[in-house]
Backbone as CSV, one residue per row, in Angstrom:
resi,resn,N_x,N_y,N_z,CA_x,CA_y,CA_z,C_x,C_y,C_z
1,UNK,0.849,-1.180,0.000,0.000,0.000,0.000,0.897,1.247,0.000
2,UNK,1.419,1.532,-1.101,2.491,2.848,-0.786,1.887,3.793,-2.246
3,UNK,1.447,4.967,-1.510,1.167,6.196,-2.423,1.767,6.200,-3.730
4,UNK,3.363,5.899,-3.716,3.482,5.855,-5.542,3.133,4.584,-6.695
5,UNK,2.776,3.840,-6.247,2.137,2.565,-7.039,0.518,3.036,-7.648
6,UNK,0.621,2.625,-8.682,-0.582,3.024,-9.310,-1.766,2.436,-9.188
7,UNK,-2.117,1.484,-8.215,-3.479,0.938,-7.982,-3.158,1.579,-6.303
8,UNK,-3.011,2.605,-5.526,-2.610,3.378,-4.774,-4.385,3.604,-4.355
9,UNK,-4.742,2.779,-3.101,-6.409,3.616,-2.662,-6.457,4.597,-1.754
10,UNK,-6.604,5.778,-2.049,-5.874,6.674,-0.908,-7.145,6.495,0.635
11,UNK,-8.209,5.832,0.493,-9.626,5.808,1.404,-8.685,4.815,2.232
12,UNK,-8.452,3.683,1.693,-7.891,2.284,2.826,-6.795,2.917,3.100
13,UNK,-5.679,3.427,2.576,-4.575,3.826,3.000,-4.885,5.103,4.382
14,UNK,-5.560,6.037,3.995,-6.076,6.800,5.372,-6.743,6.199,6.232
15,UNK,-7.690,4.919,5.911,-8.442,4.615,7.068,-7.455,3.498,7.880
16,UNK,-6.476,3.144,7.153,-5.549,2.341,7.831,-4.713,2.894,8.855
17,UNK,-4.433,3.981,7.783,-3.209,5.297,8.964,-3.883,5.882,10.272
18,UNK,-4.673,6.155,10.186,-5.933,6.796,11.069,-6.698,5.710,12.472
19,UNK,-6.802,4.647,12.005,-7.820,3.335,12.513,-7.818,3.656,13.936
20,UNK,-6.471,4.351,14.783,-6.589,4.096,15.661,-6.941,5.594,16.540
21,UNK,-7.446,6.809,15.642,-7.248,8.086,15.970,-8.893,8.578,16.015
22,UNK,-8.921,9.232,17.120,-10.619,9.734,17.460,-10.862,10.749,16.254
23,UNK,-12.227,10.899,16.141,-12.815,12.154,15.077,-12.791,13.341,15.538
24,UNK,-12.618,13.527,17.010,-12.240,14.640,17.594,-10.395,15.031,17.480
25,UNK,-9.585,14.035,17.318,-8.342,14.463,17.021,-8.177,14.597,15.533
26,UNK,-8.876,14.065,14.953,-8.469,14.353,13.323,-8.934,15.111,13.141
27,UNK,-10.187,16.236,13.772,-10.895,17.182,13.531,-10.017,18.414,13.961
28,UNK,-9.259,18.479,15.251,-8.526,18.916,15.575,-6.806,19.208,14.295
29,UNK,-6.578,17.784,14.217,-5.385,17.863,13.137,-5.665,18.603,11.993
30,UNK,-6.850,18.215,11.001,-7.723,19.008,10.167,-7.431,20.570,10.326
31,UNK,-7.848,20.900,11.896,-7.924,22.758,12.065,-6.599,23.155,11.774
32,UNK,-5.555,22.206,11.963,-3.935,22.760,12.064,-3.199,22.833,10.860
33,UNK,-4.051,21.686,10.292,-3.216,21.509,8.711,-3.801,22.597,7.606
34,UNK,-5.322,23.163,8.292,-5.650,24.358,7.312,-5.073,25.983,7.571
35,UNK,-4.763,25.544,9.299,-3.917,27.153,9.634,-2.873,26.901,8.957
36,UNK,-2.196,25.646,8.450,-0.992,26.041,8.266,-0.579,26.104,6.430
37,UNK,-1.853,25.978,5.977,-2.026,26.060,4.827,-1.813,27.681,4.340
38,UNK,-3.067,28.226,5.350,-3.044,29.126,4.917,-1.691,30.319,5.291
39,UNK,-1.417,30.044,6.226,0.372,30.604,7.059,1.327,30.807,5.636
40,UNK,1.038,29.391,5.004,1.979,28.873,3.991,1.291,29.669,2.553
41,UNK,0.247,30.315,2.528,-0.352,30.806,1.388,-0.183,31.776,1.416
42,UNK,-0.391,32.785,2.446,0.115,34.361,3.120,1.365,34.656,3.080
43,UNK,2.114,33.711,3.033,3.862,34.287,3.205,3.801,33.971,1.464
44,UNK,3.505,33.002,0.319,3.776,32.825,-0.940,3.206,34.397,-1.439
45,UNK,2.051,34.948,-1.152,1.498,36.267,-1.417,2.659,37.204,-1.150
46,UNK,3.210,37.128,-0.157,3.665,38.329,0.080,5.201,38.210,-0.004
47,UNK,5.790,37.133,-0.284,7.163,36.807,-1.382,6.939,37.360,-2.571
48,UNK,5.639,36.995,-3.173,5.093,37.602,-4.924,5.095,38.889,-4.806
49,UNK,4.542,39.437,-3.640,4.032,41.185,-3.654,5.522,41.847,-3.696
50,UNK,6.208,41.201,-2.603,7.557,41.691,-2.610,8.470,41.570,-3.805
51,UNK,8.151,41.159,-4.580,9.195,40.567,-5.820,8.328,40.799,-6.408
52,UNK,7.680,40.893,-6.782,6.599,41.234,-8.453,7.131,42.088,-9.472
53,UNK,8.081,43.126,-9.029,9.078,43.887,-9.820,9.978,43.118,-11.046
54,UNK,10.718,42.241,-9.605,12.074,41.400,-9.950,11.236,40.183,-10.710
55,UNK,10.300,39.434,-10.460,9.604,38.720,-12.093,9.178,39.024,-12.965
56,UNK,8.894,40.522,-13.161,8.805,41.019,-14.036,9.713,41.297,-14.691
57,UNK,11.204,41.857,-14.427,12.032,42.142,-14.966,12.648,40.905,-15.349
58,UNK,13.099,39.999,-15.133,13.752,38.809,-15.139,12.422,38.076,-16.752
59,UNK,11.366,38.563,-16.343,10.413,37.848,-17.902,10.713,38.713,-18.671
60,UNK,10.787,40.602,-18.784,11.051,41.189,-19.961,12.685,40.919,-20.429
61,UNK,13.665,40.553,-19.442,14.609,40.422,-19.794,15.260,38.895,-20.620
62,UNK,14.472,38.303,-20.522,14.247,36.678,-21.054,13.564,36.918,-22.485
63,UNK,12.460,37.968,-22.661,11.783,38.129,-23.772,12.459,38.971,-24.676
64,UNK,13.496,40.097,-24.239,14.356,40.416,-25.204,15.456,40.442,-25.842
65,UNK,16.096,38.626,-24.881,17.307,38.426,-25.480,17.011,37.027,-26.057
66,UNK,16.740,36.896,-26.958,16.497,35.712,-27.745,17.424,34.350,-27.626
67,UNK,17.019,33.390,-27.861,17.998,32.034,-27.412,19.316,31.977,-28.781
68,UNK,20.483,31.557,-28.084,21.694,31.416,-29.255,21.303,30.358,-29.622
69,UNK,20.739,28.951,-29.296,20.744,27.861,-29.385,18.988,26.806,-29.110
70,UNK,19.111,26.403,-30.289,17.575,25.495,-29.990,17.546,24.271,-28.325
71,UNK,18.909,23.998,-28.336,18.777,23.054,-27.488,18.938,24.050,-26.079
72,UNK,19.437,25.128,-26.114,19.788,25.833,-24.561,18.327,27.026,-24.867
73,UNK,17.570,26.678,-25.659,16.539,27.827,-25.334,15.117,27.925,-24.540
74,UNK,15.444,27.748,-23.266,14.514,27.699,-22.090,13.276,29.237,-22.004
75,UNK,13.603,29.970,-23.125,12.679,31.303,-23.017,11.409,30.768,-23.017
76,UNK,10.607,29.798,-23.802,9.196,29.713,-23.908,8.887,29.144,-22.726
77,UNK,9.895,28.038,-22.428,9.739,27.468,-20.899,9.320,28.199,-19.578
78,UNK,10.555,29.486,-19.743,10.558,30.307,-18.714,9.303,30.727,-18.646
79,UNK,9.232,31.642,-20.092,8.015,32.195,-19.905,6.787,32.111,-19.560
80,UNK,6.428,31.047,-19.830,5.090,30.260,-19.317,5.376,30.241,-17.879
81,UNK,6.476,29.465,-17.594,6.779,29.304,-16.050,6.222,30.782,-14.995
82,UNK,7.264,31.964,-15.312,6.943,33.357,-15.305,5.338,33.579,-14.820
83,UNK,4.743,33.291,-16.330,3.223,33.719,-16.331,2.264,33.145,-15.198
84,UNK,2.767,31.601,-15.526,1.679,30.321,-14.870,1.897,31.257,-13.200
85,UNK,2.938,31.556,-12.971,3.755,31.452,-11.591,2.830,32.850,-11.100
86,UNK,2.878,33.815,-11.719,2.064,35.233,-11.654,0.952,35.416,-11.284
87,UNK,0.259,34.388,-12.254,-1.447,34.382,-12.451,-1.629,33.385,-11.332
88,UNK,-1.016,32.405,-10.869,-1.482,31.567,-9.596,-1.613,32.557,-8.675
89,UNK,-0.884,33.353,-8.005,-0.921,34.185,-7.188,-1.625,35.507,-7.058
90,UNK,-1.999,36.041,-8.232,-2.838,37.301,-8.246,-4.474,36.445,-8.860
91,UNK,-4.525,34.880,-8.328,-5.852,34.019,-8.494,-5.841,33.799,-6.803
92,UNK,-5.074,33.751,-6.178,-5.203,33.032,-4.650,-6.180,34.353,-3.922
């Protein structure tokens, strides 16, 4: 029963991990793992807010020096990367 195998049931695998834990402590664990979600979502915001300059500059500066080489040219990569990375955060 290990998460990377592809017939992977994640229901038996939690109710196995769990079997021996009250609904009042997993309800409890539950409250901690969402404070700390969000702890962990508030500081990614405000890494982006703080730097939103410096990814910006680092994407116009990727977009106006073109690749020497097909095999070393990571610009479309980046760029998407850049964008995807932007728009997650001004979506949260």
């Amino acid at each position: 029963m290990y998460p990377s195998r592809e017939d992977f049931d994640q229901k038996k695998y939690l109710s196995q991990l769990y079997k021996n834990v009250s609904f009042q402590d997993l309800g409890r664990g539950a409250k901690t793992l969402e404070k700390k979600v969000k702890q962990r979502t508030e500081g990614l915001r405000s890494l982006v807010a703080q730097n939103l300059d410096s990814f910006i500059s680092c994407k116009d500066t990727i977009d106006s020096n073109p690749p020497t080489s097909a095999y070393l040219s990571p610009s479309s990569f980046i760029h998407s990367f850049i964008h995807s990375f932007i728009l997650s955060f001004i979506h949260l």
